[in-house]
N, CA, C and O of each residue as an XYZ file, in Angstrom:
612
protein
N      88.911     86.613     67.864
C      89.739     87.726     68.265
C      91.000     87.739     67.408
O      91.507     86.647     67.149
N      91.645     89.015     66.870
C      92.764     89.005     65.867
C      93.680     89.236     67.286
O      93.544     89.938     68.289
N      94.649     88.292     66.827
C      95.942     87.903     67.266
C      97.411     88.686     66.545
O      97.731     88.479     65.375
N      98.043     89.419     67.299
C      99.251     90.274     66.547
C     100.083     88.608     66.506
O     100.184     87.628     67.244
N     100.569     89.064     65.118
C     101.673     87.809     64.310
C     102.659     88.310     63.819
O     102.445     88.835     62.726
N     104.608     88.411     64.527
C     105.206     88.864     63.906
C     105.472     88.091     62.530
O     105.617     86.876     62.667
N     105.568     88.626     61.139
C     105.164     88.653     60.047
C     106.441     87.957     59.929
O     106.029     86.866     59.535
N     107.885     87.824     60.011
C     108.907     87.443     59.861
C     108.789     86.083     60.558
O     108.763     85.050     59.888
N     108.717     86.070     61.900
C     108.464     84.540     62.345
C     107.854     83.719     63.162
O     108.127     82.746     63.864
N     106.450     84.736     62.727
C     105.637     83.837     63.080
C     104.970     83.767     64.205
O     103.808     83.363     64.260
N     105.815     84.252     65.454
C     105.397     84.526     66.755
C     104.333     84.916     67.057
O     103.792     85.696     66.272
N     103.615     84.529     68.311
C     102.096     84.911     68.198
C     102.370     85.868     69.476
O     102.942     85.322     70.419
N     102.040     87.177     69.606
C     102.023     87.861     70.965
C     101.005     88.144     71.476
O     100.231     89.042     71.147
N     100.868     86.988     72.800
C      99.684     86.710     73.427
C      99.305     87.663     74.381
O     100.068     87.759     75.343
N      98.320     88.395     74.361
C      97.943     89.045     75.666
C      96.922     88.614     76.548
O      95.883     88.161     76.069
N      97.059     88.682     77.619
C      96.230     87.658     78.633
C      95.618     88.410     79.837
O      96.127     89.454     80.244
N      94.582     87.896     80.370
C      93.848     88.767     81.616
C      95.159     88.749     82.679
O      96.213     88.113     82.667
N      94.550     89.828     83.676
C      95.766     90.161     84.511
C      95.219     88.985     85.642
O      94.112     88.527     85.359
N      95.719     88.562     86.611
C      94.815     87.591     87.867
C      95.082     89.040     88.875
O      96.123     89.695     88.940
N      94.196     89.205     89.379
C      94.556     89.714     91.106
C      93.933     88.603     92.618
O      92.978     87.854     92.823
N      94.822     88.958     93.184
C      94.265     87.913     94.321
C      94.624     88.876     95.403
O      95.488     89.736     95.575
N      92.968     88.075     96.482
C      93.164     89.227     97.640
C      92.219     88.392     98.583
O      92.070     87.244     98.165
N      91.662     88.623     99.542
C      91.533     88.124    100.686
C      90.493     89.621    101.599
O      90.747     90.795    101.869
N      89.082     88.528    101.835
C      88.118     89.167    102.800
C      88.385     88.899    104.316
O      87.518     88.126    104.723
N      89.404     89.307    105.465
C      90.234     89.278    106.332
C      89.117     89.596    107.605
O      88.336     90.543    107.516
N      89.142     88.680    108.801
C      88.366     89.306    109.590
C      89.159     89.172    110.758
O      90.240     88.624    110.539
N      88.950     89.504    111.925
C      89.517     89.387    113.198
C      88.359     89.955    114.386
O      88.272     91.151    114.668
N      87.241     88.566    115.209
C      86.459     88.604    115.991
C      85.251     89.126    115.625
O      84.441     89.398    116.512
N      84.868     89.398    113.966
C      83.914     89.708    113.952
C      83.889     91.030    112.755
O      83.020     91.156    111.891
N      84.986     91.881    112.948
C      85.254     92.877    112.333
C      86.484     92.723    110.931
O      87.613     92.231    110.926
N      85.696     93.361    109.862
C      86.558     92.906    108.827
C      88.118     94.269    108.592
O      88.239     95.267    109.303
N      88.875     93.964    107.687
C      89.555     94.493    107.750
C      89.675     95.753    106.384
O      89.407     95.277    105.281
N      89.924     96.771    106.389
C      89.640     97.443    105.146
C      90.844     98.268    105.103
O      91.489     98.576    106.105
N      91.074     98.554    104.119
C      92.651     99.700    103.552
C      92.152    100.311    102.767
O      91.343     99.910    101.931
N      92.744    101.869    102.983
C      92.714    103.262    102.307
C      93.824    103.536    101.206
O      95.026    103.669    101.433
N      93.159    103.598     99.902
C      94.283    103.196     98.622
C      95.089    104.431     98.542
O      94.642    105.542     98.258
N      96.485    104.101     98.853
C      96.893    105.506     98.590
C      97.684    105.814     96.871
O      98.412    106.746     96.529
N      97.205    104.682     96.103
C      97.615    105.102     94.564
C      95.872    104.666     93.832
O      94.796    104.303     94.308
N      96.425    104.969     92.423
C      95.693    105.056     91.794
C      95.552    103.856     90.978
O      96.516    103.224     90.545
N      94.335    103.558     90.778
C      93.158    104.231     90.807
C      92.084    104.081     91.902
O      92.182    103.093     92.630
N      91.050    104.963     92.109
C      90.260    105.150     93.210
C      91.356    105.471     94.459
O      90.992    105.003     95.538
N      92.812    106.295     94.476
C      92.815    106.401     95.202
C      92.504    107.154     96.975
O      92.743    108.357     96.868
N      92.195    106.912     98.041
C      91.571    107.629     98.991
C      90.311    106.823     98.755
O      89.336    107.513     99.054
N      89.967    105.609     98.326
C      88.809    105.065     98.254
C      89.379    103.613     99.334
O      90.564    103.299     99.441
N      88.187    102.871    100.060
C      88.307    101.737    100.912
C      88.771    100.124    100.130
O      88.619    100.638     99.022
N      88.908     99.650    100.017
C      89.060     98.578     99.437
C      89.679     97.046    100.602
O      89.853     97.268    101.800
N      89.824     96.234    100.268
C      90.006     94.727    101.208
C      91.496     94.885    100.611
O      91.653     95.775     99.775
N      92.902     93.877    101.075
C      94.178     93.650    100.731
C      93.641     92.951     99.407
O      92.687     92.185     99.546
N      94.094     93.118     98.315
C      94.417     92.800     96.883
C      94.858     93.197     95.516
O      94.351     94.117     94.874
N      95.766     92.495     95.147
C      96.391     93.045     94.035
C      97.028     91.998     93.176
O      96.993     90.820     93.530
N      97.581     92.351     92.116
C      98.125     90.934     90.999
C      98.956     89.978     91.851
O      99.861     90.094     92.677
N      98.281     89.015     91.315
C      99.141     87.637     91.068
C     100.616     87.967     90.547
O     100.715     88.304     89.367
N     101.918     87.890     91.433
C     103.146     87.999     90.935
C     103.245     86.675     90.206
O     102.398     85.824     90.477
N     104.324     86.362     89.177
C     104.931     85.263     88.335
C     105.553     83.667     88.982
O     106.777     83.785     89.036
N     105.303     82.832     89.274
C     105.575     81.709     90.137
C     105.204     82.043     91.272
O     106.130     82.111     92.081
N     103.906     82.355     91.774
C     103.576     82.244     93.312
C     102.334     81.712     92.834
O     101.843     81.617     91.709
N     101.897     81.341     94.155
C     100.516     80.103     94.120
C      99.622     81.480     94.526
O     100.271     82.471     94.860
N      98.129     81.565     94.503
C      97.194     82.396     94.713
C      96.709     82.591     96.330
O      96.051     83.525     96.787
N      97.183     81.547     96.962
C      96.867     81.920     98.553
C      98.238     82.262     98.921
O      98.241     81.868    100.087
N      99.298     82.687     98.726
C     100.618     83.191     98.817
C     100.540     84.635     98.166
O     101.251     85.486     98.701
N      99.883     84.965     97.239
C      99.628     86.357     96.167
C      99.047     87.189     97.182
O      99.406     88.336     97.447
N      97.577     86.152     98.063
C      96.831     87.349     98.768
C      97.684     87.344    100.282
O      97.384     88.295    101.004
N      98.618     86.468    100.790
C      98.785     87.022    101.963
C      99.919     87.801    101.602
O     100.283     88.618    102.447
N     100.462     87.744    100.702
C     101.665     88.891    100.418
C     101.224     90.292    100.459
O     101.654     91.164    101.214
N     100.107     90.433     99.352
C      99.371     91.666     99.276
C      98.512     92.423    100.813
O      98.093     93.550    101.076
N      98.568     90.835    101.701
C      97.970     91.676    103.019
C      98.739     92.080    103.535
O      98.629     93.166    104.103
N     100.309     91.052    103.551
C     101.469     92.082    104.215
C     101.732     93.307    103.610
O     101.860     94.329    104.283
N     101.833     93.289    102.280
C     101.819     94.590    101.915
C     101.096     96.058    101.909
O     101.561     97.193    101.805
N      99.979     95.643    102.040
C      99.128     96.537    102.226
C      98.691     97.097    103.096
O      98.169     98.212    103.062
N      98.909     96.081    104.430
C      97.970     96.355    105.776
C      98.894     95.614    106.623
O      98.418     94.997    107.576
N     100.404     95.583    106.368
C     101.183     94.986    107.638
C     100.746     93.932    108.246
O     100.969     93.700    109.434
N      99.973     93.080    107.354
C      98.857     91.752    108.217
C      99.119     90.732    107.782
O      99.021     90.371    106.609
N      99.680     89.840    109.163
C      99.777     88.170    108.717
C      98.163     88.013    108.786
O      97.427     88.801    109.380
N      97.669     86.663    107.954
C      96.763     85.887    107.532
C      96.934     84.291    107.577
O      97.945     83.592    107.522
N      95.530     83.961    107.702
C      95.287     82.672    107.711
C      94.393     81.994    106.668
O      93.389     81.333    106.933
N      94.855     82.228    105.522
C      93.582     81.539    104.306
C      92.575     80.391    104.904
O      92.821     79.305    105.427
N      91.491     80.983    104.655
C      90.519     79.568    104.942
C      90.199     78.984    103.779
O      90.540     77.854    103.430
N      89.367     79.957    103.011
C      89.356     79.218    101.383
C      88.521     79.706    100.182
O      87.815     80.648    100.544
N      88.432     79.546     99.504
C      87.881     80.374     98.099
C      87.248     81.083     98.476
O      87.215     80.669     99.635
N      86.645     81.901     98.475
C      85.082     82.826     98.560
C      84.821     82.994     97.097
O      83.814     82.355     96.792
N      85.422     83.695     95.951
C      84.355     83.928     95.156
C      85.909     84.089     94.037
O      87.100     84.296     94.270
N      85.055     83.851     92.728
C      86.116     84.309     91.718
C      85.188     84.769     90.584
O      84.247     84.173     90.059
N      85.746     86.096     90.325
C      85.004     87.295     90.050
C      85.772     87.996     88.353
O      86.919     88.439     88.280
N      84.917     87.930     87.330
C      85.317     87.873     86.397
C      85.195     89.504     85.806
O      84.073     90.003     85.898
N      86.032     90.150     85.350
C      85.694     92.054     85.020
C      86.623     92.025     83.529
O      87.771     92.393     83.280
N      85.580     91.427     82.716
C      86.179     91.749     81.163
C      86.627     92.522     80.627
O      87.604     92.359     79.897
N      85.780     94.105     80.913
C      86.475     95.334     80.547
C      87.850     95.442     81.113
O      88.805     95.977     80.550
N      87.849     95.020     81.989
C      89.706     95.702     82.593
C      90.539     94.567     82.068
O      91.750     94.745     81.940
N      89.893     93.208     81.698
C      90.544     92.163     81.495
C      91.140     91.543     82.699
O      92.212     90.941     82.644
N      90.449     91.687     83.794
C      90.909     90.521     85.127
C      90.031     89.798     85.530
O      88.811     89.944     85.454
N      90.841     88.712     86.131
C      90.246     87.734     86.837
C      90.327     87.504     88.338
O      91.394     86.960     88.619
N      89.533     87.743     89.428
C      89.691     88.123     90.190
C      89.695     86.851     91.366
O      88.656     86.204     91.236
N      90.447     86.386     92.318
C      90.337     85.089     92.956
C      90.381     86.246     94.518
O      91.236     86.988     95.003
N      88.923     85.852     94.889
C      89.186     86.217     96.914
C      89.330     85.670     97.681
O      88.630     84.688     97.434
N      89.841     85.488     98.720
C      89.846     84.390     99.802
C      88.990     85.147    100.738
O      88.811     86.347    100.947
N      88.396     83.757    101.365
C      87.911     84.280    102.887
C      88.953     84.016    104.094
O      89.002     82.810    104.340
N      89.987     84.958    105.098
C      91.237     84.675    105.710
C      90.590     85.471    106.965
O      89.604     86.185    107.147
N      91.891     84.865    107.893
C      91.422     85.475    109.517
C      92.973     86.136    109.703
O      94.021     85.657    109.270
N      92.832     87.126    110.321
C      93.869     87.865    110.777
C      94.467     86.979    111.464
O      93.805     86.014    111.848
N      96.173     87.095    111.871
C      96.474     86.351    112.906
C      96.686     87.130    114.266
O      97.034     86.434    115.220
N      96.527     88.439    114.467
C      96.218     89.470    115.364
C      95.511     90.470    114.568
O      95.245     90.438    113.366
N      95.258     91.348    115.425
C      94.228     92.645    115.588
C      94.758     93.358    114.800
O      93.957     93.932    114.061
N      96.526     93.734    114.514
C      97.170     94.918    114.627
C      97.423     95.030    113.008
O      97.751     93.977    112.460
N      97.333     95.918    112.388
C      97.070     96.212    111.241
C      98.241     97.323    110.711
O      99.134     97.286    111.558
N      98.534     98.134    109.824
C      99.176     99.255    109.872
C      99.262     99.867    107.913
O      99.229     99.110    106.942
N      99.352    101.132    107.883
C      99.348    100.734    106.249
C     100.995    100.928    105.739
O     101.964    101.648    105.980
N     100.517     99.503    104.662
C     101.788     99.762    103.845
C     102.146    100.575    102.412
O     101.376    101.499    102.151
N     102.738    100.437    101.896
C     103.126    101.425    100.983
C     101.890    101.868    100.052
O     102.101    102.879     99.382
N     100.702    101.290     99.921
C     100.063    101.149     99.197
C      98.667    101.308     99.368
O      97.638    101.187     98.704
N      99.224    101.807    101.172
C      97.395    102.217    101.708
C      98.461    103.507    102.616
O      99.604    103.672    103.041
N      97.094    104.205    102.511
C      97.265    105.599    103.554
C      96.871    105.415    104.725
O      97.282    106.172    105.605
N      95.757    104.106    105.106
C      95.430    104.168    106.510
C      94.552    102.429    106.523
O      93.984    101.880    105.579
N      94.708    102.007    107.724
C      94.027    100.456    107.403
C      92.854    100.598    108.995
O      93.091    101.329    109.957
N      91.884     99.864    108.875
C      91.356     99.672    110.111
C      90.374     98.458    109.891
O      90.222     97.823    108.847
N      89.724     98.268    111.129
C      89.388     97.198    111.714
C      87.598     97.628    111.807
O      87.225     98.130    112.868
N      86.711     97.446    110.855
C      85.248     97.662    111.037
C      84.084     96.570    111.356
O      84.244     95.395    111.028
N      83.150     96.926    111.876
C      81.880     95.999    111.873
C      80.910     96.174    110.522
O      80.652     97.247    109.975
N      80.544     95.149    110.212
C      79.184     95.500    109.116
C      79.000     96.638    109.557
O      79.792     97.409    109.014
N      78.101     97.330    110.549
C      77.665     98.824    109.972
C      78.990     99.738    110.180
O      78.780    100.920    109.906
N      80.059     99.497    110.525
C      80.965    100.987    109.929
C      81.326    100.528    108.596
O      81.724    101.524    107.992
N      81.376     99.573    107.896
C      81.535     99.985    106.467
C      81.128    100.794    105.479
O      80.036    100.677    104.923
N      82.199    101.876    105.137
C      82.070    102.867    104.485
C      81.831    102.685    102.916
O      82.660    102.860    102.023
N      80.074    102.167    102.760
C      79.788    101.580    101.420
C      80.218    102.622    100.543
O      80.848    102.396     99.510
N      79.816    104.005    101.024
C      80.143    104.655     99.278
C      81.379    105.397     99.116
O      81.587    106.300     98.306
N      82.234    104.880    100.037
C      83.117    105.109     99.723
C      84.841    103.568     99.455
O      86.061    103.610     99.616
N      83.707    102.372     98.948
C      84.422    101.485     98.085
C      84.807    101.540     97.232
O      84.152    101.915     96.259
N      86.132    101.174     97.162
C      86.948    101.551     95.752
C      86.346    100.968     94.657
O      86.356    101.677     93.650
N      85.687     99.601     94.528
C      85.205     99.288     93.355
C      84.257     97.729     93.639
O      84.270     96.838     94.488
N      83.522     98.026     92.453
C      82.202     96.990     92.684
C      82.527     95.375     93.469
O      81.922     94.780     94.361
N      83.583     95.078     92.784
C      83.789     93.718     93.699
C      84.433     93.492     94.879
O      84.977     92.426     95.165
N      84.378     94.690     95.738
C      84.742     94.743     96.945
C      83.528     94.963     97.532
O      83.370     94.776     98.738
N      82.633     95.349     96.795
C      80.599     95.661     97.308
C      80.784     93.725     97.657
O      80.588     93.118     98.710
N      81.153     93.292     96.516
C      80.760     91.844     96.021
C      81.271     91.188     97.356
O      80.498     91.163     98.313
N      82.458     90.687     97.465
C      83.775     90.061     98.160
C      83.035     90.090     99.910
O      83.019     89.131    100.683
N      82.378     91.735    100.220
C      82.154     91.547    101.545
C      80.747     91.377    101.784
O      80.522     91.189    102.979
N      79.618     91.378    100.982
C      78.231     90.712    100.833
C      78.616     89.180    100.703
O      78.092     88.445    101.539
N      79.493     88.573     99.733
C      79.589     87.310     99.861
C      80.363     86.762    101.066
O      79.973     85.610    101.255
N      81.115     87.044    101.783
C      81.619     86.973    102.900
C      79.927     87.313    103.888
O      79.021     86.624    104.359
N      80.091     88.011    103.840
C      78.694     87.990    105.279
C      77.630     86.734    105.202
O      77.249     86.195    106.241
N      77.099     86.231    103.694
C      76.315     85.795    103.732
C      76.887     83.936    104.072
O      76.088     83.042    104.352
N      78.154     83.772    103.969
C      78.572     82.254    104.298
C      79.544     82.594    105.755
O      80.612     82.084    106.092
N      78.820     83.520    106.355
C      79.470     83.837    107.813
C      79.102     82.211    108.684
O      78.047     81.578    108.691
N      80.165     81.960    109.227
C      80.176     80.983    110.507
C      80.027     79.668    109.222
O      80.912     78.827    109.379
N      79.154     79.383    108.105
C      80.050     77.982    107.102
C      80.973     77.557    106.316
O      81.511     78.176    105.398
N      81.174     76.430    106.694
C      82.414     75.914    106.213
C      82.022     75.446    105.101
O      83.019     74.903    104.622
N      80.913     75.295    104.193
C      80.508     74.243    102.885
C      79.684     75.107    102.282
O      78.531     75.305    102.664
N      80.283     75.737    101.196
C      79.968     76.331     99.901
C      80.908     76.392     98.981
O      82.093     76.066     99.047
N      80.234     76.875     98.039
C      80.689     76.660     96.621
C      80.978     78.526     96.354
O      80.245     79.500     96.528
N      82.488     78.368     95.833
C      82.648     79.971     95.604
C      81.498     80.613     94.373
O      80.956     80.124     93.382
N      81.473     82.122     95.121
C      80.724     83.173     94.460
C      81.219     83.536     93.009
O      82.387     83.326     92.683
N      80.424     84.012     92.266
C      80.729     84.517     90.996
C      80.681     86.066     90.793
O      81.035     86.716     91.776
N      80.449     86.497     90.109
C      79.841     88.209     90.021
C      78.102     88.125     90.254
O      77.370     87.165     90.012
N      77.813     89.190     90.689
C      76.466     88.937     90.757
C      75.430     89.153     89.605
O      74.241     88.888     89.786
């Protein structure tokens, strides 16, 4: 890969994948989903996630992004899957987390949040493939504690 080199001194200006971190959130059974109110896909469903801010750890990134998104404290349990999307250049880290109540609300960054079962999930209307991913891999290590995180499929 060609690397930009300022010609005077030398400097190498690195560009690097973005991280996003986010979290497959459930409470009694029912997962949690937010209505994007920016772009892109926005008015599409998606789980709490978004970039990795600068000095924060990755289970701190996704419960920030759940407060932010969906007014929701969380309880990280632990990896679910880390999900690689070359074209956009991210790297994607999910957690599997439990609500710490029911009550949800949207924040700046969702138009509406709610509380679904496997069948109300509104498949075609997911914002994007690794949120298909994030809640198939979540269902299928439902109720275990011993696996090895998911990849892309």
């Amino acid at each position: 890969m060609e690397r930009h080199v300022c010609a005077v001194c030398g400097n190498i200006h690195y560009v690097n994948p973005k991280i996003v971190v986010g979290s497959v959130c459930s409470w009694d059974g029912r997962i949690l989903l937010c209505r994007r109110a920016i772009e892109p896909r926005r008015g599409f469903w998606t789980i709490p996630a978004g970039y990795l801010e600068e000095q924060e750890t990755p289970q701190a990134g996704a419960a920030r992004e759940a407060r932010e998104e969906a007014c929701a404290e969380i309880e990280i349990d632990t990896l679910l899957a880390v999900y690689s999307v070359p074209r956009i250049s991210q790297v994607q880290l999910i957690y599997r987390a439990t609500l710490a109540s029911p009550q949800s609300a949207p924040g700046t960054e969702s138009l509406e949040t709610k509380l679904v079962t496997w069948e109300e999930i509104p498949w075609d209307e997911l914002a994007f493939p690794s949120v298909h991913w994030a809640l198939n891999h979540h269902r299928s290590v439902e109720g275990r504690n011993n696996f090895a995180p998911f990849s892309n499929p």
